[in-house]
N, C-alpha and C positions, 0 to 999 in steps of 0.2 A: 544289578548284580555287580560284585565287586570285585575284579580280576586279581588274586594276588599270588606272586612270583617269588619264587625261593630259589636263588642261587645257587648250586653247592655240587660238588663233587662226590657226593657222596659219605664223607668223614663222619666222624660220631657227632658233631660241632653241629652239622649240615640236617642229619636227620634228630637231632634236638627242637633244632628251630621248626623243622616242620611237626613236628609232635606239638610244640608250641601253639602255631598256627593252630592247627585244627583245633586243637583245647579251645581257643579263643574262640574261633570263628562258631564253636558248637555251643561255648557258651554264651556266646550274643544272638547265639541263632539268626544270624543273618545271610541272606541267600551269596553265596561267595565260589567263585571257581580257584580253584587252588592248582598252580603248578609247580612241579620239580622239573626244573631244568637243570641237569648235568653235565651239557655240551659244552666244551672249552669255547667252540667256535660262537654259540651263543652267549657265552658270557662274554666274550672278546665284543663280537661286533653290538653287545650294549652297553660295552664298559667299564664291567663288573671286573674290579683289578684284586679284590678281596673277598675271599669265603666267610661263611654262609651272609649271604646276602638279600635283604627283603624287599621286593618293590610290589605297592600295590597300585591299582591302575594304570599303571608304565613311572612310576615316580620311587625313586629311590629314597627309601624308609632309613632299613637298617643295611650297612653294612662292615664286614670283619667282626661280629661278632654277634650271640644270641641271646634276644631280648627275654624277660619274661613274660608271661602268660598276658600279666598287667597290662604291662608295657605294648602286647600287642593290642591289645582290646583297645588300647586311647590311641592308638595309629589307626584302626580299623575304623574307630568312630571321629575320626578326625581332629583329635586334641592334640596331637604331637608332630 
């Protein structure tokens, strides 16, 4: 299974990118746990200094801004 982590406070930027994710992750159909994390304190203590933010498996993907659909699909399959 593949842990992936979405950064964000909430903003329209933040739930873009998770709209994204899912698009992705449903159309690779691969089994994937998906989080929103909103907490300052957790963004703080992993270092997240930029919104919307992607880490999957604990590994910083994308961040300050939202990739597209594409762009997630070859992060998720390990091309990027």
């Amino acid at each position: 299974m593949v842990l992936v982590e979405i950064f964000g406070t909430g903003c329209a930027r933040c739930k873009r990118m998770n709209r994204n994710v899912e698009i992705a992750v449903g159309d690779l159909e691969i089994d994937a746990e998906i989080r929103k994390i909103e907490s300052l304190d957790a963004m703080i203590e992993r270092g997240v200094m930029l919104t919307p933010a992607l880490y999957v498996d604990g590994e910083a993907k994308v961040v300050g801004h939202v990739p597209c659909v594409e762009d997630i699909k070859q992060i998720l399959l390990g091309e990027k």
